[in-house]
N, C-alpha and C positions, 0 to 999 in steps of 0.2 A: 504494500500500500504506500503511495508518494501521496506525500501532501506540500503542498506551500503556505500553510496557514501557519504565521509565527506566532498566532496565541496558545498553539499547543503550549509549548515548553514552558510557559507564563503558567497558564492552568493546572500544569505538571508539577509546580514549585509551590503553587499556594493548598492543593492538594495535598502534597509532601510534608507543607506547616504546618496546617488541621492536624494531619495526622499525627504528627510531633507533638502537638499543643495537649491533641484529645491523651495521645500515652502520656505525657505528665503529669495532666490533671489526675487520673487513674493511678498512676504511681504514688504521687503525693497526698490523694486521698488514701490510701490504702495503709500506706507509712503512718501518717496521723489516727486512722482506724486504729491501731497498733498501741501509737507512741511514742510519736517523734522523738521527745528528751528520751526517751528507754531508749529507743533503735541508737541515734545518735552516742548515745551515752559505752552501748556496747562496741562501736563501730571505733569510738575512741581506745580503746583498750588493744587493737590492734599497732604493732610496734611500724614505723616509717621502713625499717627494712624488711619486714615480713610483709608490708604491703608491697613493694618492688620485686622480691621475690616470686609473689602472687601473679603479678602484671608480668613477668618473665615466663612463666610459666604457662600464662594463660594463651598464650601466641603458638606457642608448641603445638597442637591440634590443626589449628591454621596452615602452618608449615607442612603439618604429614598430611593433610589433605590436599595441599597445593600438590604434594609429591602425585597423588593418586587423581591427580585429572592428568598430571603428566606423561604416567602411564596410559591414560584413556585416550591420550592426543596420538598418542605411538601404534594404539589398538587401529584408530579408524582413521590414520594416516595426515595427519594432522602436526606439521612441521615446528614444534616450536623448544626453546630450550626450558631446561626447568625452573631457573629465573623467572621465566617469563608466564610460564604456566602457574607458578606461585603465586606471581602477582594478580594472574587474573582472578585467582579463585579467593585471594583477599579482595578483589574490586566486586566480588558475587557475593561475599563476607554482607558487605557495605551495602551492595543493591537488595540482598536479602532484607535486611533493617529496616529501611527504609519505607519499603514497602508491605501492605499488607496481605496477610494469607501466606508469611514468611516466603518460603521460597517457591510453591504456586505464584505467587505474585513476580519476584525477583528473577525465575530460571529468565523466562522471556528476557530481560534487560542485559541477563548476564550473557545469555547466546550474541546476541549482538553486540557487546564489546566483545564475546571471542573470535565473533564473526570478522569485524571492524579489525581485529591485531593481528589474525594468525592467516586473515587471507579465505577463510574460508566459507562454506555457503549456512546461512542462519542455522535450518536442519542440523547439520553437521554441530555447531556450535551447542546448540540445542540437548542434543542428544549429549555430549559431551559431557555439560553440568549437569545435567537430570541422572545421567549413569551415577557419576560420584555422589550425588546425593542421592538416589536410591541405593547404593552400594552404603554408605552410609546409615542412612534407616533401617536396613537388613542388622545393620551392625549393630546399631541403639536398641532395637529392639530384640536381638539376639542375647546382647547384655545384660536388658531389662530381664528378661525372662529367665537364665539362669541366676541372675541376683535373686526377682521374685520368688524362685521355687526354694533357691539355698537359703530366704530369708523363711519362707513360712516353713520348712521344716525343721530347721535347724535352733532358729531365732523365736522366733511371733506363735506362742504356745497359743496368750492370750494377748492382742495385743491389737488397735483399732485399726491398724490398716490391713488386718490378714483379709477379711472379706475382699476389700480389693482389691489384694493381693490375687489370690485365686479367682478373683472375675479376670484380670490381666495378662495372668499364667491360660487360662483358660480360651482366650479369645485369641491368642498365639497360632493354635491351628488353622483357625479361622482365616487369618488377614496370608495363610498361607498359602492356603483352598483359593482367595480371591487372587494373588499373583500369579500363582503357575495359570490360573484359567484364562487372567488378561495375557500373561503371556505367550499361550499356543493361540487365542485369538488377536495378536496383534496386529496384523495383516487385515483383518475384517472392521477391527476397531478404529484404526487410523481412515479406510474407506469413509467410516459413518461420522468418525469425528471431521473427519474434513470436509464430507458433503454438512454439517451440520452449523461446522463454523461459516460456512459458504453462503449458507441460509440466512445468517444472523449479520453476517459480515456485508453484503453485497447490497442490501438495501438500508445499512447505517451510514454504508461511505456516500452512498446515493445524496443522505441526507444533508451532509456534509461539505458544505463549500470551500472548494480546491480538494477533495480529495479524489483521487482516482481509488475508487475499489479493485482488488484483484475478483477475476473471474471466481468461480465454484471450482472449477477444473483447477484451476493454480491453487487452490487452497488445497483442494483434496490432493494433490501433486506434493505441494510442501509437507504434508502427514506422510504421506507415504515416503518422500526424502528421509522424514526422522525417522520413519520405523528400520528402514535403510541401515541409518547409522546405525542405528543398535543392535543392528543384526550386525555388522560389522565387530563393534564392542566384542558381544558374545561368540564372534567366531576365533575369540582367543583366550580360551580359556586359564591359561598361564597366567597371561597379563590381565586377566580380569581377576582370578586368586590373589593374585598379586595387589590389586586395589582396594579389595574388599579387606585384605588384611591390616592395608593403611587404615580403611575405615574404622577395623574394632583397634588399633593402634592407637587413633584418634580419641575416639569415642572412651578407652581406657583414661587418656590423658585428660577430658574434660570430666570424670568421674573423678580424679587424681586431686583438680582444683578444687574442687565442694570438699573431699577430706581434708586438704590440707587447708582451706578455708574454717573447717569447722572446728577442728585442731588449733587453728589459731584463735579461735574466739572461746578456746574452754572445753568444746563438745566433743565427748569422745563417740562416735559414731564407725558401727561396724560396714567394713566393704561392700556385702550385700545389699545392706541399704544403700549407702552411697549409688550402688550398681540401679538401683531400681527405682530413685528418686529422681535420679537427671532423664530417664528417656520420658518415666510421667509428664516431669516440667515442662520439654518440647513442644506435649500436646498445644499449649496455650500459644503456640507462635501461628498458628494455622486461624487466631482470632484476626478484626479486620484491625486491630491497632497495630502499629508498625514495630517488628522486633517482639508481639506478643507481652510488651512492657504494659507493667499493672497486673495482668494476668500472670505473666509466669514468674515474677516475684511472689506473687499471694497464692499461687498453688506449688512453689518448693518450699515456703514457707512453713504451709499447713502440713506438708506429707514429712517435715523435719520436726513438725510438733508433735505428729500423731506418732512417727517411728523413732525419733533421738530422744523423746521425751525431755526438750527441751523448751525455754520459756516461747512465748510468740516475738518481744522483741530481739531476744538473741536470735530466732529463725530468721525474722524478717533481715536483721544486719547482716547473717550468713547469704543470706540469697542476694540480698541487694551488694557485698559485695564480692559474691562467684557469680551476676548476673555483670558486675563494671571489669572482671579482668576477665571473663570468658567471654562475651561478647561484645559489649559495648567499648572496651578498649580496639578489639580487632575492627570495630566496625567505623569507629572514625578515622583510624588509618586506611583500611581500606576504602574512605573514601577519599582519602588523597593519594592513596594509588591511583584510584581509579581516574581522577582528573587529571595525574599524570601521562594515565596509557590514551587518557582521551588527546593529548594533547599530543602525542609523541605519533598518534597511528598513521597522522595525516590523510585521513578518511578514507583509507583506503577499505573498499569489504565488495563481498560478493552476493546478491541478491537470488 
């Protein structure tokens, strides 16, 4: 779709501040729910070099994922170095945040800066971030569930979040039943999603002054480009082991932050939990506030009060500060990556 209407990127920015304004508000309401002088008072007790070490730490995950798109550039022939493949997936860090429905929202923005640096066609870019972060949620939630199982047998005799526990261990087969079946029909699915988007898309652009809409055929054509790559991805089995191992690598190392976070503030908290509280917390990024901020502060909060049995505002200061070096530190660098590589690409991409 080409357009020449320069109030996009206007509309794009004041949207982008709503959405910032709405997560603070939600944040700062949530905090004061709590306890502002309590939260702050515990966040105090935290030493200047155990916060630094935190922020060092928190970047780590970052890095090994940067690693595992760079293996996925090599899978579906995608030329770039892994400097550069790092960088993108900190600039997808940043478009994730920013945007609502976390990375639903973000993959779109981030294919297109991979599309824009490495040369390559959106599809392709597309499929690239969607692998590593479905490689990734395989991984979070592979964590989750042997944490959940090793927590309710071993740990949570009696204990308020075992019922949850076992609905989350439980619904495990389930979300696995629904992939393998999207994935023998992905060929069929990309058909209907792109005659579908073709429906919705061709008489919005209609509506639209300056925009040229693409055909129904070019949509459906672009879905099928992405089922493409990912057939590609998967026809390397090696290098996709290879990824997914970055991913539960990662996904270990942001489990890593919440303990040693928690440790810093006094609470002694067993791995399992650790294990089974960060994939819960992700849930809240798929909310429309950007980065899932408000929500997923007040839901690692509550699943540290119900499992670590400790106060609300020592939870609420653990989450609000494993939520400022696991993701909110990466995400404001990564957005000055990303206006870096915007700046460095010299528009170059392939449509």
């Amino acid at each position: 779709m080409n357009t020449h209407d320069t109030g996009g990127p206007a509309q794009s920015s004041r949207g982008a501040l709503l959405g910032a304004l709405l997560a603070g508000v939600a944040l700062v309401g949530y905090v004061w729910f709590v306890g502002t002088g309590d939260v702050l008072a515990a966040l105090g007790r935290v030493p200047p070099d155990r916060a630094l070490a935190l922020a060092a730490i928190g970047f780590c995950p970052v890095l090994v994922w940067g690693l595992s798109l760079r293996i996925v550039f090599a899978a579906i022939g995608v030329a770039d170095s892994v400097w550069e493949a790092v960088a993108l997936f900190v600039a997808s860090v940043f478009l994730n945040g920013v945007t609502p429905f976390g990375q639903v929202g973000g993959d779109p923005p981030s294919a297109l800066l991979i599309a824009r640096r490495a040369d390559a066609t959106f599809e392709t870019g597309l499929a690239a971030i969607a692998s590593v972060n479905a490689l990734n949620r395989v991984a979070v939630v592979l964590l989750g569930v042997v944490g959940g199982a090793w927590y309710t047998v071993r740990i949570a005799t009696v204990d308020p979040l075992r019922e949850a526990v076992l609905l989350a261990v439980g619904l495990g087969p389930v979300g696995v039943i629904v992939a393998v079946t999207a994935w023998r029909r992905r060929h069929a699915l990309a058909d209907w999603t792109g005659g579908a988007l073709g429906r919705v898309l061709v008489p919005a652009g209609d509506l639209c002054p300056g925009v040229t809409p693409p055909s129904r055929g070019a949509v459906r054509d672009r879905a099928r480009g992405f089922v493409a790559s990912i057939d590609r991805v998967a026809s390397h089995p090696v290098l996709l082991a290879a990824a997914f191992l970055l991913g539960v690598a990662g996904q270990l190392l942001v489990a890593a932050v919440l303990w040693f976070v928690l440790a810093v503030l006094g609470v002694s908290a067993s791995l399992p939990l650790v294990l089974l509280v960060v994939p819960a917390a992700k849930l809240a990024g798929f909310t429309p506030l950007p980065g899932g901020t408000g929500g997923a502060e007040a839901l690692l909060a509550g699943l540290l009060v119900a499992g670590a049995g400790t106060t609300a505002p020592v939870a609420t200061a653990a989450a609000l500060l494993h939520r400022v070096v696991a993701f909110w530190l990466p995400t404001v660098v990564g957005g000055l990556v990303t206006i870096g590589l915007l700046v460095r690409s010299g528009g170059r991409s392939r449509r």
